[in-house]
MARVEX-48096 format. One record per residue (C-alpha): z, x, y; chain; residue in three letters. Coordinates in nm, 3 decimals. Example, Ala and Ser with C-alpha at 12.3 -4.5 7.8 and 13.67 -1.06 7.14 Angstrom:
// MARVEX-48096
REC       c3       c1       c2  chain  resn
REC    0.780    1.230   -0.450      A   ALA
REC    0.714    1.367   -0.106      A   SER
// end
This chain:
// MARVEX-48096
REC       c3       c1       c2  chain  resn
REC   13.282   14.412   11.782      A   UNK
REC   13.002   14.684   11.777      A   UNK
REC   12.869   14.870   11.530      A   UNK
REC   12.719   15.164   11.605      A   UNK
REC   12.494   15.394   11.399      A   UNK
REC   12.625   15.730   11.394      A   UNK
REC   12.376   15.977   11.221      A   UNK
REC   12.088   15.807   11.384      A   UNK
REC   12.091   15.855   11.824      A   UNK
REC   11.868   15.596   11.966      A   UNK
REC   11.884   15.304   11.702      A   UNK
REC   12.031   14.991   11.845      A   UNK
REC   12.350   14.860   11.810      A   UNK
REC   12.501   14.571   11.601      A   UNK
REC   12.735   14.323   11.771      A   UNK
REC   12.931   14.092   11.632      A   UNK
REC   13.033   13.784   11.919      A   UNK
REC   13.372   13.661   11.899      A   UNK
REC   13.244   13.330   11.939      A   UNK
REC   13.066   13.400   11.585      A   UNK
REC   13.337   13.557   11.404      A   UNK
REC   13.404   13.251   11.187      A   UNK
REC   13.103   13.301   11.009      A   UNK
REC   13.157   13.612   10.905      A   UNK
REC   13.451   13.454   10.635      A   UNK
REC   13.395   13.552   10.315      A   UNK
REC   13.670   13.346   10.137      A   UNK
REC   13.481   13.032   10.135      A   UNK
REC   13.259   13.037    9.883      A   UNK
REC   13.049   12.818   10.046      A   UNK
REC   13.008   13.105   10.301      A   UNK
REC   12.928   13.377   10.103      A   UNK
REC   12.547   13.346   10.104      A   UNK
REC   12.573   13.331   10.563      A   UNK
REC   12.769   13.638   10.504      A   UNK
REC   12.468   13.824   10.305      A   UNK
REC   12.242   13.684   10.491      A   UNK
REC   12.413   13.826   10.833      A   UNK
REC   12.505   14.144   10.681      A   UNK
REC   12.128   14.213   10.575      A   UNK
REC   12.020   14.144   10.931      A   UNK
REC   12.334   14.358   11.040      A   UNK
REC   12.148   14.665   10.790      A   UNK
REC   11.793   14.571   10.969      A   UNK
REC   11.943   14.592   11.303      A   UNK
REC   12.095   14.977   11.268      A   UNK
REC   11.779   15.090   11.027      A   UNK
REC   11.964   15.095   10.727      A   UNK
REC   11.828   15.005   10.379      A   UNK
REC   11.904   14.639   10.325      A   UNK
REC   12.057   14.746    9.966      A   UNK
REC   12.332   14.558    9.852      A   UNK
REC   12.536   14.891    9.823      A   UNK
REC   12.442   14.885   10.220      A   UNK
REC   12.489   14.539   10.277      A   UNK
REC   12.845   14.536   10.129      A   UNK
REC   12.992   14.760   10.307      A   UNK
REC   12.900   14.636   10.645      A   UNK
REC   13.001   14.316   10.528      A   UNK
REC   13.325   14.526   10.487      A   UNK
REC   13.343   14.681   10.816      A   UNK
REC   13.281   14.386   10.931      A   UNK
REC   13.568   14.177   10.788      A   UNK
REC   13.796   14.481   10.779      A   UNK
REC   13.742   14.463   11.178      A   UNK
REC   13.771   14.065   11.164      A   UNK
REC   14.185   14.047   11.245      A   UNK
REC   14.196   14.287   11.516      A   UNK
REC   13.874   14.124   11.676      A   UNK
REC   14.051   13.810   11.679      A   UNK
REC   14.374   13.942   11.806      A   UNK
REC   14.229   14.122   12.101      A   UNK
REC   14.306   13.912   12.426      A   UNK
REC   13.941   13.791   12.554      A   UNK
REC   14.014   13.893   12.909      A   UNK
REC   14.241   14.113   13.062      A   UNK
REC   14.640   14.018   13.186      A   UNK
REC   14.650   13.878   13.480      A   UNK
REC   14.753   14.112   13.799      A   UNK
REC   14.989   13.998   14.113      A   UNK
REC   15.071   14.144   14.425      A   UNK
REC   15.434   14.290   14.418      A   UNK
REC   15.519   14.068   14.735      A   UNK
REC   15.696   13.710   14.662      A   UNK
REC   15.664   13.434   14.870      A   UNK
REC   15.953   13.265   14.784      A   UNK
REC   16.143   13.121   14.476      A   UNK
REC   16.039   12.764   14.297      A   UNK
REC   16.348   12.587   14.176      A   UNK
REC   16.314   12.319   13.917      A   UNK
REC   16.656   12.135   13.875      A   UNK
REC   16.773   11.801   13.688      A   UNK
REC   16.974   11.576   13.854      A   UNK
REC   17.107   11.861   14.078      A   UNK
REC   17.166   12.156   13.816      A   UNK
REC   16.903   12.381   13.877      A   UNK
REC   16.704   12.436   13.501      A   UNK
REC   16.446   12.757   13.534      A   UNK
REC   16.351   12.941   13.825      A   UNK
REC   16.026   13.136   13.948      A   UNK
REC   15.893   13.387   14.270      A   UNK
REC   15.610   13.263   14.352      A   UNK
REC   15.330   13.554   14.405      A   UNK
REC   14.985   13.556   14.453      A   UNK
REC   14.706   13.671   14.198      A   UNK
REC   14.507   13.988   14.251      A   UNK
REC   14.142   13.824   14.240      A   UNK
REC   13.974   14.093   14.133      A   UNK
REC   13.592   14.162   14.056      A   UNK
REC   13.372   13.831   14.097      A   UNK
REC   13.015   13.817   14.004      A   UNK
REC   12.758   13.584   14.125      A   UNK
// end
């Protein structure tokens, strides 16, 4: 997730890893004081006030955000070739059970 500051061009951004998006839960109490502390460096980052006006409602952006953050697949769907290459058959004691082409995965960009 990435916040970005609107009304001011040139301030950085604020991202929020999805790796790190467990912290960000504000229903354990136990958690709440992480979450201040995070949103305050969150309000440092894009050059806003660290008020707690401020700092609560990027906390709420934030958490707002949380659900769709975690629903979003991490890497794209995987792409095949349209060609198959034949058909795998898995059957039990002679009935065949489920069937599927076999086809060969785009490989797409690699980096070194």
């Amino acid at each position: 997730m990435v916040l970005l500051p609107h009304l001011r061009p040139g301030a950085p951004w604020f991202i929020v890893m999805e790796s790190a998006s467990y912290s960000w839960d504000d229903s354990d109490s136990r958690n709440i004081g992480v979450v201040v502390n995070k949103s305050m460096k969150a309000c440092d980052v894009l050059g806003i006030e660290g008020t707690p006006h401020n700092c609560r409602r990027v906390a709420g952006i934030i958490i707002d955000g949380l659900p769709d953050l975690i629903r979003m697949p991490s890497a794209p769907p995987q792409e095949f070739y349209r060609a198959s290459y034949g058909n795998l058959l898995l059957k039990a004691d002679g009935v065949p059970m489920a069937s599927e082409e076999i086809r060969l995965e785009k490989q797409g960009v690699t980096y070194a």
